[in-house]
Backbone bond lengths (Angstrom), bond angles and torsions (degrees), N, CA, C in turn:
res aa  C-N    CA-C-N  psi(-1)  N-CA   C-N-CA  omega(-1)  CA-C   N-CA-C  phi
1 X - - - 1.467 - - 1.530 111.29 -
2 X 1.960 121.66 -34.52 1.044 121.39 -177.88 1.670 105.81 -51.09
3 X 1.355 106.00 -62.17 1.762 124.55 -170.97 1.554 101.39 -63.82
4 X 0.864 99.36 -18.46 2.082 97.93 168.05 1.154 111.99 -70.49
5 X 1.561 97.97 -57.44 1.869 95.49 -167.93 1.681 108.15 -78.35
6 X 1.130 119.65 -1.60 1.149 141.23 176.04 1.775 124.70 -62.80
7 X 1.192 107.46 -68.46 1.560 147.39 178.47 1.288 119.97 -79.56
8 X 1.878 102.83 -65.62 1.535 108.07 177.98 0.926 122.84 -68.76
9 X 1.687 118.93 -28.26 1.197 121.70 177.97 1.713 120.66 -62.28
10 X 1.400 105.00 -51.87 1.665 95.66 167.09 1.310 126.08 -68.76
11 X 1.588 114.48 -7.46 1.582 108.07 164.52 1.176 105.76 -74.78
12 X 0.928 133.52 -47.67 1.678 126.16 -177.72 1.646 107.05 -68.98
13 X 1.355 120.82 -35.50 1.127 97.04 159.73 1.899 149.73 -74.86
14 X 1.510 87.97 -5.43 1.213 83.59 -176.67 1.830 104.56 -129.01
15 X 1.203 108.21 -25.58 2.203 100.59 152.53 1.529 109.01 -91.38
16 X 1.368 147.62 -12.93 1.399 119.46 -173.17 1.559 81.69 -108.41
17 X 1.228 146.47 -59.21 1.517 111.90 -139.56 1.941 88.60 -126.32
18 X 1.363 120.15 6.32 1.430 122.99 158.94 1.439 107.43 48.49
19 X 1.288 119.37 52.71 1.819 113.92 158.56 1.340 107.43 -45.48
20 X 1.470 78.23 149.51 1.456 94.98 163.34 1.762 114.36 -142.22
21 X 1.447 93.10 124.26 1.930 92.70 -174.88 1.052 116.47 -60.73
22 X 1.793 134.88 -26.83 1.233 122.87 -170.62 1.491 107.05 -80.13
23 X 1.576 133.27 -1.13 1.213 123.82 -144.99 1.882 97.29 -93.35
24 X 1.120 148.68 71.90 1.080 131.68 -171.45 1.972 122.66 -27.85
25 X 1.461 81.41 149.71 1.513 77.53 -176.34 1.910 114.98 -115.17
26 X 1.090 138.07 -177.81 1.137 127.69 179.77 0.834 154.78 -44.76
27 X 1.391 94.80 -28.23 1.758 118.68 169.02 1.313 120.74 -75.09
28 X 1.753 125.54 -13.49 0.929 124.00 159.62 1.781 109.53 -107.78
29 X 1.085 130.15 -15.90 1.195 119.25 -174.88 1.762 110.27 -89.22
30 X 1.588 104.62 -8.26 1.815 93.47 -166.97 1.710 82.69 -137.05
31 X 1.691 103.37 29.92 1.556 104.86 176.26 1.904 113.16 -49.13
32 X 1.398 119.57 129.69 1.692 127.54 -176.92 1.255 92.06 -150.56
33 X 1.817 136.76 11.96 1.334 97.45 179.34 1.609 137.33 84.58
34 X 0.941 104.75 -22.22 1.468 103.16 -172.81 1.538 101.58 -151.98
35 X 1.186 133.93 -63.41 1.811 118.99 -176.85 2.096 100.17 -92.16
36 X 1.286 112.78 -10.75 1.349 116.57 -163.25 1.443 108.98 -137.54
37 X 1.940 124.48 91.64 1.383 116.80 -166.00 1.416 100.56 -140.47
38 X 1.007 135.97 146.53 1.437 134.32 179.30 1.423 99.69 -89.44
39 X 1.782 129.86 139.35 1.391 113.29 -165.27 1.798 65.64 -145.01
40 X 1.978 92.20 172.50 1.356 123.83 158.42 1.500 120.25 -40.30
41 X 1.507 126.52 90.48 1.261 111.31 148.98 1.698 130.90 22.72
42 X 1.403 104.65 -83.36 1.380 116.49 170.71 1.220 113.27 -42.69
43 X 1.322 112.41 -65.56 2.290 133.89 177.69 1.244 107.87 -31.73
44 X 1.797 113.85 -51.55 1.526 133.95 -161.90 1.861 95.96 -95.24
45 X 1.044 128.72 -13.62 2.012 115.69 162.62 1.731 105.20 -84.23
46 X 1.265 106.45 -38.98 1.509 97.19 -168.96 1.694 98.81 -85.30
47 X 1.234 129.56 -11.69 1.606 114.60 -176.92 2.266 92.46 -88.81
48 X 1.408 107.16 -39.94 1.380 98.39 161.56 1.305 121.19 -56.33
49 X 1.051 133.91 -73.38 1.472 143.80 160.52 1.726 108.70 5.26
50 X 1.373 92.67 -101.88 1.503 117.24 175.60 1.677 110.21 -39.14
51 X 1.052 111.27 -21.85 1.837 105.06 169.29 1.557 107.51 -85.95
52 X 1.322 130.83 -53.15 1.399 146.70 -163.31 1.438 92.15 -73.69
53 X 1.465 134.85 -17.46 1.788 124.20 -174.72 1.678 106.77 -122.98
54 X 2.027 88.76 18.41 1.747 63.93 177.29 1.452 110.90 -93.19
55 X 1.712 107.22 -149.49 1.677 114.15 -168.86 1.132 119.60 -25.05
56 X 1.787 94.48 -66.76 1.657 115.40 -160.52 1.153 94.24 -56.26
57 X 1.341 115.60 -86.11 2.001 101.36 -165.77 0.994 126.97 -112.37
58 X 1.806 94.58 75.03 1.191 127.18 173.52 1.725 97.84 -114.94
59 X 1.592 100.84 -40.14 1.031 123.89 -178.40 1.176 127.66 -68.51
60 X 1.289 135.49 -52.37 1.455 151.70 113.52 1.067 127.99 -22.58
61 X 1.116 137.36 -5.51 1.222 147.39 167.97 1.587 106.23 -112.00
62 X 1.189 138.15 22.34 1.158 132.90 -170.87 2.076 92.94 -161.44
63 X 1.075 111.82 36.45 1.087 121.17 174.33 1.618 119.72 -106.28
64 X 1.530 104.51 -47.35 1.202 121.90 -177.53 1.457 97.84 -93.17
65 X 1.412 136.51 -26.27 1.602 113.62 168.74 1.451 112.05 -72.71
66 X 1.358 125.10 -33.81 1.385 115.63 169.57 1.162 115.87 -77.51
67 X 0.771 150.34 -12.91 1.738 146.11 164.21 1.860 107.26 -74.55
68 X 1.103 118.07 -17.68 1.585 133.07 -176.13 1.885 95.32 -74.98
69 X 1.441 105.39 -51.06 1.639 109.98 -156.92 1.731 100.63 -96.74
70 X 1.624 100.27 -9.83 1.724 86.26 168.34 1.501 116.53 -68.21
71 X 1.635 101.24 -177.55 1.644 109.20 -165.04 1.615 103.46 -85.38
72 X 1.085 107.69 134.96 1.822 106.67 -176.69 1.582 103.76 115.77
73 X 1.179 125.11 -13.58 1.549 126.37 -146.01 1.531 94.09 -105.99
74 X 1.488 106.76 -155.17 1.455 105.56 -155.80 1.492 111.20 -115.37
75 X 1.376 106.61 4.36 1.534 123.46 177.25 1.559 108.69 101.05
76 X 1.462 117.29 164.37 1.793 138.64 -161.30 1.583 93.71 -65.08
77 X 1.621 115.48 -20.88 1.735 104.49 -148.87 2.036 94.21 -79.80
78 X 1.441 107.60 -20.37 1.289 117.23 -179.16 1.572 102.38 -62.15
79 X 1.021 128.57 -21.66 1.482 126.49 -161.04 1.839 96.22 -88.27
80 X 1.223 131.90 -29.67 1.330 142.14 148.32 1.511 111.88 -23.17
81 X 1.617 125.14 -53.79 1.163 112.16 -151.36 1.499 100.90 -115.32
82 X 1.507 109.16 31.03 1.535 112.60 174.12 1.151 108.02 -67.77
83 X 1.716 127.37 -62.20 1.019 151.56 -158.90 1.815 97.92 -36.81
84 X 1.485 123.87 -53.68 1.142 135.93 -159.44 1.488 104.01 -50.26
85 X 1.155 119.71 -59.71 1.740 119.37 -157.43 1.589 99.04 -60.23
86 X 1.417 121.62 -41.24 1.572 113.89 179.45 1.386 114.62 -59.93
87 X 1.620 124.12 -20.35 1.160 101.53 150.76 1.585 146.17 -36.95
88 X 1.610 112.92 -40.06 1.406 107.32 173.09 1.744 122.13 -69.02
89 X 1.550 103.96 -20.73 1.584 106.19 179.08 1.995 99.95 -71.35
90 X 1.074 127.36 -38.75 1.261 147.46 -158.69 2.218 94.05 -78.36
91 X 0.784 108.88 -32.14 1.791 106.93 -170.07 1.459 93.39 -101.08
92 X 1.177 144.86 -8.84 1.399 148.86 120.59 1.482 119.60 0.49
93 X 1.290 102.45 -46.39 1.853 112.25 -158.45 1.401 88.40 -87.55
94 X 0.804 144.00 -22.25 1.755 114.96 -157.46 1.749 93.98 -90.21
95 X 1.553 113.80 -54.31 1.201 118.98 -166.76 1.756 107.62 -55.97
96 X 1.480 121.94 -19.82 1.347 119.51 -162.28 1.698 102.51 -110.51
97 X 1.105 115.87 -10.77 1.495 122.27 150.52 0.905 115.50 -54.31
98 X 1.454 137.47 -67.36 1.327 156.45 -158.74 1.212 110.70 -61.52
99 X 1.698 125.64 -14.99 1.280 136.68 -167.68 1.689 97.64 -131.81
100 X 1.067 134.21 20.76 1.224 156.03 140.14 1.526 114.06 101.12
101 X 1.638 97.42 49.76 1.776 99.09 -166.18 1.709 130.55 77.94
102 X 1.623 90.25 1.45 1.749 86.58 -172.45 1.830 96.04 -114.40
103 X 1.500 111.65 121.41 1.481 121.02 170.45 1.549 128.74 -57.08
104 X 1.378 80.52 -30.41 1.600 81.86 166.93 1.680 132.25 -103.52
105 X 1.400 83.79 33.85 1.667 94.54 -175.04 1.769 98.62 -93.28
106 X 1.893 108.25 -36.48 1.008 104.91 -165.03 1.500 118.14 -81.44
107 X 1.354 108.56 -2.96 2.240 121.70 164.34 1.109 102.63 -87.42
108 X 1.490 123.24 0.95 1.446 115.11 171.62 1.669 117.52 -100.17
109 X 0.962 83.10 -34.98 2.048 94.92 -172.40 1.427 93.32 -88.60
110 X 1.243 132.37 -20.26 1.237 120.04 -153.48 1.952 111.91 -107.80
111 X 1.774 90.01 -31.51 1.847 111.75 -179.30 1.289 94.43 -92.66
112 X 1.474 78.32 -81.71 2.184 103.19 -148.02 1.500 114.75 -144.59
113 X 0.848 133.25 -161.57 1.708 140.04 172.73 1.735 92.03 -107.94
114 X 1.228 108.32 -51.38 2.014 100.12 168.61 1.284 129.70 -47.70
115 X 1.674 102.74 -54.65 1.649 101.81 175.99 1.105 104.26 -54.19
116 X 1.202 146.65 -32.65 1.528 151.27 -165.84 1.415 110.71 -70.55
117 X 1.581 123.09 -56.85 1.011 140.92 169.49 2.013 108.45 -48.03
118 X 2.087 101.63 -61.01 1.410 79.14 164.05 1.576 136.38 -64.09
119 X 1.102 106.34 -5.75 1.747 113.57 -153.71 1.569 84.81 -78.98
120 X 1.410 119.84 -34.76 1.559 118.94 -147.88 1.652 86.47 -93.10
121 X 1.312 134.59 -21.34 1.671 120.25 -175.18 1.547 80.14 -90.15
122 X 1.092 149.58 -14.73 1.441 115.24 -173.38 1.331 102.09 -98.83
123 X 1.390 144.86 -12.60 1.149 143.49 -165.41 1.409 85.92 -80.69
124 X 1.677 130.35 -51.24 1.272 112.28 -142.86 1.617 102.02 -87.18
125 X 1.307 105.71 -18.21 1.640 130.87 170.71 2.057 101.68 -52.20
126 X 1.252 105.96 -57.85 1.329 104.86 168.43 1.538 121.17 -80.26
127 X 1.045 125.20 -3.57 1.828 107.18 174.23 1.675 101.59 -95.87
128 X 1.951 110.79 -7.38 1.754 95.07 -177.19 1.462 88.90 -91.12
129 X 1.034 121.82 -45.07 1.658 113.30 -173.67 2.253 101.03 -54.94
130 X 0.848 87.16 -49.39 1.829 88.31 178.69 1.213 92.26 -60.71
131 X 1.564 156.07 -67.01 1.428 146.52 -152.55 1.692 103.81 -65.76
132 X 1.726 104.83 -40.70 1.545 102.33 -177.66 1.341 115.59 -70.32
133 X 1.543 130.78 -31.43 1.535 124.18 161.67 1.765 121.13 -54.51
134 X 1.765 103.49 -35.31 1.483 104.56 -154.90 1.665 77.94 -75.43
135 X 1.298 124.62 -44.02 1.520 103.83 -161.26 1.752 139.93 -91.33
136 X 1.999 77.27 11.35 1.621 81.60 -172.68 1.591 86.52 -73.39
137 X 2.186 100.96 -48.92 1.511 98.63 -178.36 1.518 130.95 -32.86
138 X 1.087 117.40 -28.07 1.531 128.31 -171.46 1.411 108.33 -92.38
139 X 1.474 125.62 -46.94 1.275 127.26 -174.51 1.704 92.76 -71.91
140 X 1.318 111.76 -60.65 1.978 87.56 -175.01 1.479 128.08 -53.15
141 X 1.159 112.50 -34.65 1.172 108.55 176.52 1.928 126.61 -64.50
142 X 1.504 96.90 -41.84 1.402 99.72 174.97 1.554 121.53 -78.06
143 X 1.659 120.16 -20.13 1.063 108.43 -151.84 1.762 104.45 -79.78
144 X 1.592 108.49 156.15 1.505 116.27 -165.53 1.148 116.40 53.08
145 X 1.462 111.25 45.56 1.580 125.64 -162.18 2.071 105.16 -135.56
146 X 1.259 105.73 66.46 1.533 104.58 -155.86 1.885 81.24 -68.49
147 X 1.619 145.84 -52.03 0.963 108.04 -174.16 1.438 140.43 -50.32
148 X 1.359 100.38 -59.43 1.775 113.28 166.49 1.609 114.60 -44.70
149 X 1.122 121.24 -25.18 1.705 122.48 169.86 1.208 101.87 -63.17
150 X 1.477 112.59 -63.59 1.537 119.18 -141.82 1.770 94.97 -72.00
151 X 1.738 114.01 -36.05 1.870 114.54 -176.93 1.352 103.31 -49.48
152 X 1.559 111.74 -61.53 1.330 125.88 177.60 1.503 121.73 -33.23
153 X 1.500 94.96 -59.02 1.922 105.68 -177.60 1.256 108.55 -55.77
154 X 1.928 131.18 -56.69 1.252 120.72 168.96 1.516 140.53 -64.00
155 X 1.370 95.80 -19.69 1.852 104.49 168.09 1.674 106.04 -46.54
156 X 1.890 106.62 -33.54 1.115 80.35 -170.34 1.969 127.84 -86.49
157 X 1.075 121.92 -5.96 1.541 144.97 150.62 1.251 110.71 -42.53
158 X 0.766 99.23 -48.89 1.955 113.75 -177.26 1.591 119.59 -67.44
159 X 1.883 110.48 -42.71 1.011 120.19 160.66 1.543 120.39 -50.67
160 X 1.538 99.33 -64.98 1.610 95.93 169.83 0.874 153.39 -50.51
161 X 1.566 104.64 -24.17 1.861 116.58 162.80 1.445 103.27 -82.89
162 X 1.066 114.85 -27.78 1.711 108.74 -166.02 1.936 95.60 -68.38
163 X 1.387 113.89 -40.63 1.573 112.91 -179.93 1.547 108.72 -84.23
164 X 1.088 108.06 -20.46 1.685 94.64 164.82 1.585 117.09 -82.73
165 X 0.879 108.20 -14.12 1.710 114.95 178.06 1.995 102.08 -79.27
166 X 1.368 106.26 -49.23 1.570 102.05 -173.94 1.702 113.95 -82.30
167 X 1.120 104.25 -8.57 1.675 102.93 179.03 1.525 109.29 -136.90
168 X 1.359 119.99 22.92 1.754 132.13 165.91 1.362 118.44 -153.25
169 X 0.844 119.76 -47.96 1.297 130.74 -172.23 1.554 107.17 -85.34
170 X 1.139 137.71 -84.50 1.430 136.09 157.49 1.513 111.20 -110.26
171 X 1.276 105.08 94.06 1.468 127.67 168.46 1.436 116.91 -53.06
172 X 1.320 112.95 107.81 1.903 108.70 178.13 1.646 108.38 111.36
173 X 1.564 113.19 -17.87 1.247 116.35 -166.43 1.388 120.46 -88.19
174 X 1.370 107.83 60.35 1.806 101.76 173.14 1.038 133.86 -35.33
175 X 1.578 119.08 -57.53 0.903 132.44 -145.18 1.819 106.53 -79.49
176 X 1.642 98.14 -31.32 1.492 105.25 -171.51 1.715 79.80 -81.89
177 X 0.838 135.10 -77.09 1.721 127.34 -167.38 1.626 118.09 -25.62
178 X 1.762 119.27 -48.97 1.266 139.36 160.12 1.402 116.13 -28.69
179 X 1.308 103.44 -51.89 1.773 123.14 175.00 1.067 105.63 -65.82
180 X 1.364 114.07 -73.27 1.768 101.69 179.06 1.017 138.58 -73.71
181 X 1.247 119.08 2.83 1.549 134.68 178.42 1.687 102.85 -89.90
182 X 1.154 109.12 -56.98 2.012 124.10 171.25 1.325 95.66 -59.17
183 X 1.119 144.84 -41.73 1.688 132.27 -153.71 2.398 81.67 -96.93
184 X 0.866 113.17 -40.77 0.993 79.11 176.40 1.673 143.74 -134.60
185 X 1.988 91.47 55.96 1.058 138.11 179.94 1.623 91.28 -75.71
186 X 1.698 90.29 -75.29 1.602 97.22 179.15 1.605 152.10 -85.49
187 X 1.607 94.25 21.07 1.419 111.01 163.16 1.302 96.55 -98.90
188 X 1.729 130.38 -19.53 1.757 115.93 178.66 1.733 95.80 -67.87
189 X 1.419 124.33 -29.39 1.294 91.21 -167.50 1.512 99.61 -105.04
190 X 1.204 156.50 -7.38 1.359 152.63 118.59 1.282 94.36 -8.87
191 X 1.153 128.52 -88.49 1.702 122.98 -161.06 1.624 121.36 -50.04
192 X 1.187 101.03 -54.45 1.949 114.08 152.18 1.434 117.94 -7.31
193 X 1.536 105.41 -61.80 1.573 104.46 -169.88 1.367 104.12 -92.23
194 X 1.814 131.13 48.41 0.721 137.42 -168.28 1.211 101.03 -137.47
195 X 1.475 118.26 -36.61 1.695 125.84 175.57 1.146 107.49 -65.04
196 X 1.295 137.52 -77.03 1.429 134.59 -170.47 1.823 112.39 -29.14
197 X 1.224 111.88 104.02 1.897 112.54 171.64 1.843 83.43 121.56
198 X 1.387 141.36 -34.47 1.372 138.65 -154.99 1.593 102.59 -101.01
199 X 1.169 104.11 148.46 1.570 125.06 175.76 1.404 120.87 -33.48
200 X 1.509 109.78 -14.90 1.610 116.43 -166.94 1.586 100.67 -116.47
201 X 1.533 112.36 16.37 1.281 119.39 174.86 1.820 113.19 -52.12
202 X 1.341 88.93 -69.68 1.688 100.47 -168.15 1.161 130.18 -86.90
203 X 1.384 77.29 13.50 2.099 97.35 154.82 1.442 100.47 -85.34
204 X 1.392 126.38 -54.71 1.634 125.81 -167.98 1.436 122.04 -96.18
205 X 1.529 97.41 5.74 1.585 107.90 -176.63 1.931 102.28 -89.03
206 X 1.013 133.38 94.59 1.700 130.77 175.90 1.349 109.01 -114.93
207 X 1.282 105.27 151.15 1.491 132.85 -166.15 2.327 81.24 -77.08
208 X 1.650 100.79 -178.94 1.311 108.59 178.77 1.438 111.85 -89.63
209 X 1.473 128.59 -25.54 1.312 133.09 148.29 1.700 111.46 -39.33
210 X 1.373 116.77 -59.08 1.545 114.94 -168.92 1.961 108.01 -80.57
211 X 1.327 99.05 0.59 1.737 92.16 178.97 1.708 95.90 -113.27
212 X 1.144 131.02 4.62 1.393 146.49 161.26 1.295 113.45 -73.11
213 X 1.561 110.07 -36.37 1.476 105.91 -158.77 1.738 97.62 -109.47
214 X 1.576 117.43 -6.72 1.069 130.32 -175.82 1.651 106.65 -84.79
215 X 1.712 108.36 -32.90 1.215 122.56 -173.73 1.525 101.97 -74.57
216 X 0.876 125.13 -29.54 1.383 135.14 -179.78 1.452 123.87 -78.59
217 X 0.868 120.62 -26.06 1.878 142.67 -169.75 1.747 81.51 -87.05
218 X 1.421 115.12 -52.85 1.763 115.48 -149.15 1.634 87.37 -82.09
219 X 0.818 125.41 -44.23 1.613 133.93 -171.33 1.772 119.76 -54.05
220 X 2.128 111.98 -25.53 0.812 149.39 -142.89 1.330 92.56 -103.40
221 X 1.850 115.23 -62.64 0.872 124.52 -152.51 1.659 109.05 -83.32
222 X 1.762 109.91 -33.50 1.115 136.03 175.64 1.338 114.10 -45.47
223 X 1.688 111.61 -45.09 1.320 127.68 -166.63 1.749 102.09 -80.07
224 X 1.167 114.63 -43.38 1.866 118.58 -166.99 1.566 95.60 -81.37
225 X 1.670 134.28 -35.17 1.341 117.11 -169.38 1.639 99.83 -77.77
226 X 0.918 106.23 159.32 1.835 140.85 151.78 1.876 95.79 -26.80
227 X 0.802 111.73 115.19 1.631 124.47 169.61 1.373 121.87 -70.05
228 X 1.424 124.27 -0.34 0.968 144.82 164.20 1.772 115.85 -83.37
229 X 1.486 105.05 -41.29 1.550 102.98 178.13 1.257 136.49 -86.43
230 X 1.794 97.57 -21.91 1.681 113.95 168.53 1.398 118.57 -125.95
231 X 0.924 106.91 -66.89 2.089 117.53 -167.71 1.906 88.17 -56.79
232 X 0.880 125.90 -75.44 1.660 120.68 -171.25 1.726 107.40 -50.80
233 X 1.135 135.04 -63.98 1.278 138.29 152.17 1.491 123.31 -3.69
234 X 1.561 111.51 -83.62 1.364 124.84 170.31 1.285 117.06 -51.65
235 X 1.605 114.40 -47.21 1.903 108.64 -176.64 1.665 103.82 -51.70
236 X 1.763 107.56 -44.94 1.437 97.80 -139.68 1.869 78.71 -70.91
237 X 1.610 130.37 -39.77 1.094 109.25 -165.91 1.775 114.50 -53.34
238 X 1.135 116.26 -63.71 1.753 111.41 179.15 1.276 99.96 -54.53
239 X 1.176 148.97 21.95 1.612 120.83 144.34 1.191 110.20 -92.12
240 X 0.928 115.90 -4.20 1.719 120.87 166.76 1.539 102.61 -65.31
241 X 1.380 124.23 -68.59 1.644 132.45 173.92 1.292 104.79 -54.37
242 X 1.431 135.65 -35.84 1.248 112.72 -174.86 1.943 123.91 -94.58
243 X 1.264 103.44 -30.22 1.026 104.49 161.41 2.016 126.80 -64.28
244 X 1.459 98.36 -30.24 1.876 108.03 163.77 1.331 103.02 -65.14
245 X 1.446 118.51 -46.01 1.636 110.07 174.55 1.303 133.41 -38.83
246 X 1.510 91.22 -67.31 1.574 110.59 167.06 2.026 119.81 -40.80
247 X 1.777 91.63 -53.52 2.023 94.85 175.76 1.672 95.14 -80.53
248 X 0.751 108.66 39.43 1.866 103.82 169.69 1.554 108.99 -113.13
249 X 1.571 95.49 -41.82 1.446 117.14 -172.26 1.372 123.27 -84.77
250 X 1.583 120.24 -23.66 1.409 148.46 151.71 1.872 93.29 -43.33
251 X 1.691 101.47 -88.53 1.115 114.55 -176.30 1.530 119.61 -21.83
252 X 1.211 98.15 -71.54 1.355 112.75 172.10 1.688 129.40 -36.52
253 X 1.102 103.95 -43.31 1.530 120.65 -161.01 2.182 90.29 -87.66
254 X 1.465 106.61 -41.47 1.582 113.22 160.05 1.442 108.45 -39.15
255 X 1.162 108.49 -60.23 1.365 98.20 -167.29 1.073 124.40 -93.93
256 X 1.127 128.24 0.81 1.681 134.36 171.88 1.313 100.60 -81.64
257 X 1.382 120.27 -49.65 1.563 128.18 -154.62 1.035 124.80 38.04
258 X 1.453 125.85 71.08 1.529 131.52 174.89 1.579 111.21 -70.49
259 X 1.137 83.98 147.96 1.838 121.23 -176.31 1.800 92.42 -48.87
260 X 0.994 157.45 106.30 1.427 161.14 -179.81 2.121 93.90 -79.55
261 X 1.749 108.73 98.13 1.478 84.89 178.04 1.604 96.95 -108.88
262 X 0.912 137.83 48.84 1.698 125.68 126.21 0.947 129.31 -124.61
263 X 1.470 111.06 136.72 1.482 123.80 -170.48 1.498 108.50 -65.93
264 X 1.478 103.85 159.17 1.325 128.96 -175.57 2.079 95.33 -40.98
265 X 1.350 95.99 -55.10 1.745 91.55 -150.37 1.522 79.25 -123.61
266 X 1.348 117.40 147.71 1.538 139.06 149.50 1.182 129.79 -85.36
267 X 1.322 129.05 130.93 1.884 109.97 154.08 1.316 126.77 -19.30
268 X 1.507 120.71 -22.77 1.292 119.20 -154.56 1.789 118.15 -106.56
269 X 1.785 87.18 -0.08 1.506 93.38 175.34 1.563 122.85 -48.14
270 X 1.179 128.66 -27.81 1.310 134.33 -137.92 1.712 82.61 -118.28
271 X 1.465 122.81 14.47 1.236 106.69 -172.55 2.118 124.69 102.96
272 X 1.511 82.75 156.25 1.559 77.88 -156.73 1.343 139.60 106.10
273 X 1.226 104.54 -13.30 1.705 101.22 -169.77 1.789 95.23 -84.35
274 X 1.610 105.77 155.93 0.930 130.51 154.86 1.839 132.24 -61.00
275 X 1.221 106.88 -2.66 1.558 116.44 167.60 1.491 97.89 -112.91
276 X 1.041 112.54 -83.23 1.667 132.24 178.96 1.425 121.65 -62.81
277 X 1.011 128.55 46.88 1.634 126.19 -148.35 1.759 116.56 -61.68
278 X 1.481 100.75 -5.83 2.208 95.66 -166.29 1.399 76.94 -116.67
279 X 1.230 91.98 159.26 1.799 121.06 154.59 1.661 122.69 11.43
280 X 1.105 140.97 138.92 1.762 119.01 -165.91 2.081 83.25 -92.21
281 X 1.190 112.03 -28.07 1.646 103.47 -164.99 1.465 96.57 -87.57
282 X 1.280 135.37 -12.42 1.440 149.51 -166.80 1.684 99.08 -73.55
283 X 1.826 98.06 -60.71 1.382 124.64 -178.36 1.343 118.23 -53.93
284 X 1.174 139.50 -30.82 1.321 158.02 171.93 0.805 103.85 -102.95
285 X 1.771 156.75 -50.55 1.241 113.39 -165.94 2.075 135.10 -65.86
């Protein structure tokens, strides 16, 4: 997978969708500051990052690898060729940049003024169905959850100084922002497991109705401020937690070294299984 994302990736970047570095992209050509800003490299993987690994398709995306390694299925080696199909959502980006970030610019220039028109009810058709997965995921998990509220609630303070520090306060300064944004990522959740049993419980303790309606207020506010002070801020900070998650779980799984009990390939590749029932190359492609 390393030499995949390695190799294939610049083949596709440079014979299927042919970047080009000199071509400016939106953030400097429809630059305003606030929905359109050219940021740090680093700032702009972890605010990508942290969107592409959250709930929703995190969640969905981990449907079809576990259904691959259950019993009946077609064996672990299927879980290899998940990665592939998100390629076509991923070669998406270059062409919809180029048209200034809007997806449905490119069924317009490219079909009709209709396809465009449909392209734009199905996009918005897919981000409520995507918002209603990401937030059941989020509301079940947190709700009656005064720590995970309360980490969550202060990440967001933290965001805001951390983006007022790199674009007001010391302009250019990642690295000092990085520090204080990471150092106090993880004293919000150090402190967290401190609320649950304490007086400031049933302030951060909410039912899944009140972390619904909380998700919504933050989602609100996220969307009308400057993308520079929150939404870019906060992603790049939780890719710090989520990517440590991830080498936690590597680590972890190193050192346990569990017994792996399904084999690479099943009888059932060729069809038949009781999860996966057609073809294993049928099923994936």
């Amino acid at each position: 997978m390393a030499i995949a994302y390695r190799y294939y990736s610049a083949f596709i970047a440079a014979r299927v969708v042919a970047l080009d570095d000199t071509r400016e992209t939106p953030a400097h050509t429809l630059k305003d500051g606030h929905n359109y800003l050219p940021m740090n490299k680093w700032v702009l993987f972890g605010h990508h990052f942290a969107a592409i690994s959250g709930a929703g398709p995190s969640s969905d995306r981990s449907l079809q690898p576990s259904s691959a390694i259950s019993p009946g299925s077609s064996g672990w080696s299927s879980v290899s060729c998940w990665p592939g199909p998100c390629m076509t959502s991923r070669c998406l980006w270059p062409p919809s940049a180029a048209r200034g970030g809007r997806f449905a610019e490119i069924a317009r220039n490219e079909i009709s003024p209709l396809a465009g028109l449909i392209g734009s009810i199905a996009i918005l058709i897919i981000v409520v169905i995507a918002l209603a997965g990401l937030g059941l995921a989020v509301a079940n998990a947190l709700r009656e959850s005064s720590w995970g509220t309360f980490t969550i609630a202060m990440t967001i303070p933290v965001a805001l100084f951390v983006g007022l520090w790199m674009y007001r306060i010391r302009p250019g300064r990642i690295v000092e922002a990085s520090v204080i944004g990471v150092i106090g990522v993880i004293a919000c959740v150090i402190l967290g497991g401190l609320i649950p049993g304490s007086f400031l419980a049933p302030y951060f303790t909410l039912s899944r109705e009140g972390i619904t309606i909380a998700m919504g207020v933050y989602g609100f506010l996220a969307s009308v401020l400057p993308v520079w002070l929150l939404l870019a801020p906060r992603d790049y900070l939780s890719s710090y937690m989520k990517i440590g998650t991830i080498g936690a779980l590597i680590v972890g799984v190193i050192v346990v070294n569990p017994v792996l009990q399904m084999p690479a390939v099943t009888v059932f590749t060729s069809g038949g299984g009781p999860i996966i029932p057609g073809n294993f190359f049928r099923s994936f492609s």
